[in-house]
C-alpha positions in Angstrom: -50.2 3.3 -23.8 -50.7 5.3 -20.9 -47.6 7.5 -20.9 -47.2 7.7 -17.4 -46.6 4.3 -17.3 -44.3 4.0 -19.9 -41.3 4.0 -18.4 -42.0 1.8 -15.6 -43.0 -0.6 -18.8 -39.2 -0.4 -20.1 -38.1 -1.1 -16.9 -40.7 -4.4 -16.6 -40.2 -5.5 -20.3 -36.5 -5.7 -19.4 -36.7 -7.4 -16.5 -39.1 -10.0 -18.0 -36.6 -10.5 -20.9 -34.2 -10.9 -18.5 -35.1 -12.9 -15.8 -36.1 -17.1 -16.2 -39.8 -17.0 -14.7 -41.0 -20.8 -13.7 -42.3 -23.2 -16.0 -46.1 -21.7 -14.9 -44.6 -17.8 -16.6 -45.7 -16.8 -13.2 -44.2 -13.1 -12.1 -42.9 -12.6 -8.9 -45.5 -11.1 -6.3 -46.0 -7.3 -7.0 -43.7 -6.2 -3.7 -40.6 -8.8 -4.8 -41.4 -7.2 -8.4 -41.7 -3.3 -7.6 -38.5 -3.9 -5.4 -36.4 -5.4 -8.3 -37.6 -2.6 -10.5 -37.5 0.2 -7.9 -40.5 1.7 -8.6 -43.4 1.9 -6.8 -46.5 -0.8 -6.6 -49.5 1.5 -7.9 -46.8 2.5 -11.1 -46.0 -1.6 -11.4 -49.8 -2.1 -11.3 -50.1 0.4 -14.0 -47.8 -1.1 -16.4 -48.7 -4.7 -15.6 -52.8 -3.5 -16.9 -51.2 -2.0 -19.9 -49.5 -5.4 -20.6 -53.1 -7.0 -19.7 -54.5 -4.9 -21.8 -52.7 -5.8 -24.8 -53.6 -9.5 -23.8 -49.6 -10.2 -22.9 -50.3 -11.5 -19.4 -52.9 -12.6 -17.4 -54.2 -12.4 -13.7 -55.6 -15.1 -11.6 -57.2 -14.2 -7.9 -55.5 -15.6 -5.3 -52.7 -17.5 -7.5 -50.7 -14.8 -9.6 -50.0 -13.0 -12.4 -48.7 -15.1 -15.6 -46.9 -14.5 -19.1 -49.5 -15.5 -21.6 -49.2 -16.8 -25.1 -48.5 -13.2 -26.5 -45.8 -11.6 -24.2 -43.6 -14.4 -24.6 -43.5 -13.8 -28.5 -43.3 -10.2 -27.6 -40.7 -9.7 -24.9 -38.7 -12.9 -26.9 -38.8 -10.2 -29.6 -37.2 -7.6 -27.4 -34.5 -10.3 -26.0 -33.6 -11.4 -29.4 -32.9 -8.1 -31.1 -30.6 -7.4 -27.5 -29.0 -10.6 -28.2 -28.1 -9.4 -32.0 -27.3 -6.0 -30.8 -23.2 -5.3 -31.5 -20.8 -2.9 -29.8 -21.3 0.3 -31.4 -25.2 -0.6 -32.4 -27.5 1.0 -29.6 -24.9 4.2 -29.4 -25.7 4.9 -33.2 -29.4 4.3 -33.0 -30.1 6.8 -30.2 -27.9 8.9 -31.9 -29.4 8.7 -35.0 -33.2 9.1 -33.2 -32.9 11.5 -30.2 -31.3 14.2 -31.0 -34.1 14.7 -33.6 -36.3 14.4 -31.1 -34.8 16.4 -28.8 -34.9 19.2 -31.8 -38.9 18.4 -32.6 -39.5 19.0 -29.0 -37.6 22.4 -28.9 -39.7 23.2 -31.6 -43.2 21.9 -30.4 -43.4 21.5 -26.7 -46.3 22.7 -24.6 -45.9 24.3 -20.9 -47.1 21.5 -19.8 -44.7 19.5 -21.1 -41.4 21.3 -20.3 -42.8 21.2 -16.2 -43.3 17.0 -17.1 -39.8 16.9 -17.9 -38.4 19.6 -15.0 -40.6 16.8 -12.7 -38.8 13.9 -14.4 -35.2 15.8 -13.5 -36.4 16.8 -10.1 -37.5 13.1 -9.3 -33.9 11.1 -10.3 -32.2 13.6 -8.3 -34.1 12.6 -5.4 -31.4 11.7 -2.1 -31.3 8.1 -1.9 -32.4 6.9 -5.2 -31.1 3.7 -6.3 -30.4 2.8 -9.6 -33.2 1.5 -10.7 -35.1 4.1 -9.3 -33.0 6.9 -11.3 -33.4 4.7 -14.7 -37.0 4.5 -14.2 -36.6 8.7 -14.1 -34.1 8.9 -16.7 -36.7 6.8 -19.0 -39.3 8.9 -18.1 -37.5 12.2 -19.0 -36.4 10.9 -22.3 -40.2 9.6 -23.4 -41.1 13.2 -22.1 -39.0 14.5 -24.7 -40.3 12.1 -27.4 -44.1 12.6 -26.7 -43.0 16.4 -26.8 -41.5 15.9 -30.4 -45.4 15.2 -31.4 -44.5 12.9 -33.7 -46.7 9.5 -33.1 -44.2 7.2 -35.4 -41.1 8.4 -34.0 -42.1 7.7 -30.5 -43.0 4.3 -31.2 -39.2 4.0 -32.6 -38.5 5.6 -29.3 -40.1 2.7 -27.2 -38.9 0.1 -29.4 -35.6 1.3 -29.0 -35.5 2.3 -24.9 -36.8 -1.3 -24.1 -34.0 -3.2 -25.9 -31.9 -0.6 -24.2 -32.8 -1.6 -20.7 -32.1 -5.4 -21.5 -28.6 -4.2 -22.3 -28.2 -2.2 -19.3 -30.2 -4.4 -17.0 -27.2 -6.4 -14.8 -24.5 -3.9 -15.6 -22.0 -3.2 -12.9 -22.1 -0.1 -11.2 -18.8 1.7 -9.6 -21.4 3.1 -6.8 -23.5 0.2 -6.6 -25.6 2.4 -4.1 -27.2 4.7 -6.5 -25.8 8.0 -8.8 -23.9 10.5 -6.5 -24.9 14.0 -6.3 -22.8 14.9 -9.1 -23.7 12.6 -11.8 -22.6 13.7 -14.8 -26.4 13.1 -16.3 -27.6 15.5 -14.2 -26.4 18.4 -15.7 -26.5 17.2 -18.8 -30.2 16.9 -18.7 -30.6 20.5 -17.3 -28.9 21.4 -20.3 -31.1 19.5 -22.7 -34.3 20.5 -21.1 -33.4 24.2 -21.2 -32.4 24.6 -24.8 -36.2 22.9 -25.2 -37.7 25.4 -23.1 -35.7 28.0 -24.9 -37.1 26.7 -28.5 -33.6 26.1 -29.2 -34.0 23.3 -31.7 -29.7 23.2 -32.8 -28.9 23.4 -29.1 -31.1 20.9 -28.2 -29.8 18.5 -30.4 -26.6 18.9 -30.1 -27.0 18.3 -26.6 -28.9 15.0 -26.7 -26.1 14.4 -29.0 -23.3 15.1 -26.3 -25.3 13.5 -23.3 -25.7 10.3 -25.4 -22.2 9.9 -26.3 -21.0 10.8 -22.8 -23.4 8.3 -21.6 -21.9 5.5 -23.3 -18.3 6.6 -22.9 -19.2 6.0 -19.2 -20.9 2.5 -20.0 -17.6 1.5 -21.9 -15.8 2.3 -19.3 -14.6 -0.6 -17.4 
């Protein structure tokens, strides 16, 4: 998977899980589709070929691009284990998994990597952003900090686990339905996470995932 597009993948497998496409499977045209997921048409063309090129969809000139035979097994996967998800269930998974991560990437990640994830924070806060714009961010800085734990197994747990978390999240009601105010909460939080990583703190970055989890789905609980 090309990890640049990963995120932007989350963000499309959720929608696709989400949304009732036509009898056809055809998607929406690229612009409606970048526009829903607030992200950019060369990063939706990315993660559409990477969904090509695992033979889940298909392209036809001039007509569309279609769910094939595969995705709808696939993202049916991802919709069902949503579907079976309880209260409680997605908090203790990520939980469980990122905080480790966070602590493997404290311990292992490169230069390059730590300016990935400074990029990742510097793009959500960007004025303007919607929300699906900052998700698409906020995926990307989490993957950053999988692919920096440089473990391949855990971050394929990691993917698993972020695109049944955008199927959750997908049509939840926002109290500022025009995007995260200056102050988010997150944003801090994620300075935080990304510093103690820089710092080769593995205990502090762990326990910060930790806190920036569990305040993350205090806020989703709240009504």
């Amino acid at each position: 998977m090309d990890t640049d597009s990963a995120p932007v993948l989350t963000l499309l497998q959720a929608y696709l899980a989400t949304t009732t496409l036509p009898p056809s499977g055809r998607l929406p045209p690229e612009r409606e589709l970048a526009e829903a997921l607030g992200v950019s048409r060369a990063e939706l063309r990315k993660a559409l070929a990477a969904l090509e090129a695992e033979g889940q969809l298909w392209r036809h000139v001039g007509k569309g691009t279609f769910l094939g035979p595969r995705p709808l097994a696939a993202i049916g996967d991802v919709a069902h284990l949503a579907q079976e998800t309880r209260p409680g269930d997605m908090v203790q998974a990520r939980l469980v998994l990122e905080p480790q991560l966070a602590a493997l990437a404290a311990r292992h990640a490169t230069a390059a990597q730590c300016e990935a994830m400074r990029e990742a924070m510097a793009a959500s806060r960007r004025p303007g952003q919607s929300w699906r714009g900052y998700e698409g961010q906020d995926a990307r800085l989490h993957r950053e900090i999988a692919m920096a734990a440089a473990n391949p197994l855990l971050l394929h747990l990691f993917d698993e686990l972020a695109a049944i978390r955008r199927v959750l999240t997908w049509n939840r009601p926002r109290q500022r339905p025009d995007g995260p105010a200056p102050d988010h909460p997150s944003f801090a939080e994620h300075e935080s996470i990304v510093q103690a990583i820089i710092d080769h703190d593995e205990a502090a970055a762990a326990a910060r995932m930790r806190d920036h989890i569990a305040a993350v789905h205090r806020l989703i609980a709240t009504p």
